[in-house]
C-alpha positions in Angstrom: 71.0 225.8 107.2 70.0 223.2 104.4 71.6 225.7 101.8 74.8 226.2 103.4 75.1 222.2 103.1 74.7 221.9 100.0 77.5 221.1 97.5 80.9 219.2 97.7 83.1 219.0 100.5 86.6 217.8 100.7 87.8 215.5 103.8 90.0 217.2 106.4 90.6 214.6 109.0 89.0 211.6 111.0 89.6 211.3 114.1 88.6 208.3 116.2 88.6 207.7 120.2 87.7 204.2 121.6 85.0 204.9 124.1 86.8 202.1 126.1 90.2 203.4 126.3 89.8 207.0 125.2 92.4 206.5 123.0 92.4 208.8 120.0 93.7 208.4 116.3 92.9 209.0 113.0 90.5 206.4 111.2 92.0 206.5 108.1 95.7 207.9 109.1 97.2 211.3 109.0 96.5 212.6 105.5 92.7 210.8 104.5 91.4 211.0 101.3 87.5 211.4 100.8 84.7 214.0 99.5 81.0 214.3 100.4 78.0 215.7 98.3 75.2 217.0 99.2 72.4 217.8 96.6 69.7 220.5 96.8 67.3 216.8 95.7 67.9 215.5 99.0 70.3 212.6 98.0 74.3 212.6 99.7 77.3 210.7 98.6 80.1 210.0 100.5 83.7 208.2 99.9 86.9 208.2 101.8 90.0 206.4 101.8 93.5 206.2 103.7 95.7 208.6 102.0 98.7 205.5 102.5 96.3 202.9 100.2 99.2 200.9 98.6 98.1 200.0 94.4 98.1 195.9 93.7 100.9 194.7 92.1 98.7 193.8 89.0 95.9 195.1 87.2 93.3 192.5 89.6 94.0 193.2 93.6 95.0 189.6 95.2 92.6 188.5 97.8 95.0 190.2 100.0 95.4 193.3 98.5 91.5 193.8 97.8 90.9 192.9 101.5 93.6 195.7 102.6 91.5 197.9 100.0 88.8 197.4 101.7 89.8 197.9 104.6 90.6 201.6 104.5 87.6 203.1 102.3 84.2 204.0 103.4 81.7 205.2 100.7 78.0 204.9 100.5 75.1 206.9 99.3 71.1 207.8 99.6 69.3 210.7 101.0 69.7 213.0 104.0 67.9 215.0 106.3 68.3 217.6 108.4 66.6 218.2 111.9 68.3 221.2 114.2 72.0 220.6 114.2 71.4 216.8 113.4 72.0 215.6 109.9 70.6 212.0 109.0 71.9 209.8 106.2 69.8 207.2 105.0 72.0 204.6 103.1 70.6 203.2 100.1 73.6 201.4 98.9 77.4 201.3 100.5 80.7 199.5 100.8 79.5 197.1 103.3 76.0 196.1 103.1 75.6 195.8 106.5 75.0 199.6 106.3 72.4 199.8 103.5 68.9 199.9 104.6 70.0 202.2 107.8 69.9 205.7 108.6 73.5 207.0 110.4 73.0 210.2 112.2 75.9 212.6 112.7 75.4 215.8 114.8 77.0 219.0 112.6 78.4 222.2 112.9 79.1 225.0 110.2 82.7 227.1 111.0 83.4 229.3 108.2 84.4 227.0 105.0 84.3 223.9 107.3 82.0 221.4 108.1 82.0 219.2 111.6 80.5 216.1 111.6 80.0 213.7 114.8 79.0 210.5 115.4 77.9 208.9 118.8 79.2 206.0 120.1 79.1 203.5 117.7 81.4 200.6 115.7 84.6 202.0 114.5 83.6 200.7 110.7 87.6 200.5 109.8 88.3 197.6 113.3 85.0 197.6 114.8 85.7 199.1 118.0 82.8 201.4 119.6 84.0 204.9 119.3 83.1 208.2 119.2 83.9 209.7 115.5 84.5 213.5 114.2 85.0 214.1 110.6 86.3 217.2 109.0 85.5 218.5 106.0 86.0 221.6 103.7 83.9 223.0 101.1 85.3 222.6 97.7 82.2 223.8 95.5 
């Protein structure tokens, strides 16, 4: 299974649903930007974006403009591992230090070219709200 993982894969969709109201959307809206690596060594990358990210007016973002960048992009990397149809990512460095130094397991599934990753409940990282998170991807190479 650990073969068929390996490489890079291009984001698909995000979808979100608030465990509280069971609302559903997409995390990063309808058309998300993002790949994610993962190397026969062991170590994973991962970056995704909003696919509506508006570019500063200058060459430096504002405050405001960096904090509305920031606010739609997830990326982080260190080293996975795999255990039955559970794939665990343990964060070395990322976006938001409050997620380096932990390990963020996602439950996966292989159909065809695609690659199905869910999270349990847990905080929406884009607004904070606990949700329940599945990510799409598509392998690129």
């Amino acid at each position: 299974m650990r073969e068929q993982l390996i490489g890079t894969w291009k984001l698909v969709s995000a979808v979100t649903q608030d465990v509280a109201t069971g609302e559903k959307f997409d995390l990063y809206g309808p058309n998300p930007i993002g790949y994610i690596n993962y190397g026969a060594d062991g170590r994973m990358m991962v970056l995704q974006v909003g696919g509506a990210r508006k570019k500063p007016a200058g060459a430096v973002p504002t405050a405001a403009e960096a904090e509305a960048l920031f606010r739609t992009m997830l990326g982080y990397a260190g080293t996975y591992t795999i255990e039955g149809d559970a794939i665990t990512h343990h964060v070395e460095i990322s976006w938001n230090e409050a997620w380096s130094g932990t390990q963020q397991t996602r439950k996966f599934r292989l159909e065809g070219k695609r690659l199905h990753l869910s999270l349990p409940p847990s905080p929406n990282p884009v607004d904070g709200r606990v949700s329940l998170r599945n990510v799409v991807w598509e392998k690129v190479a």
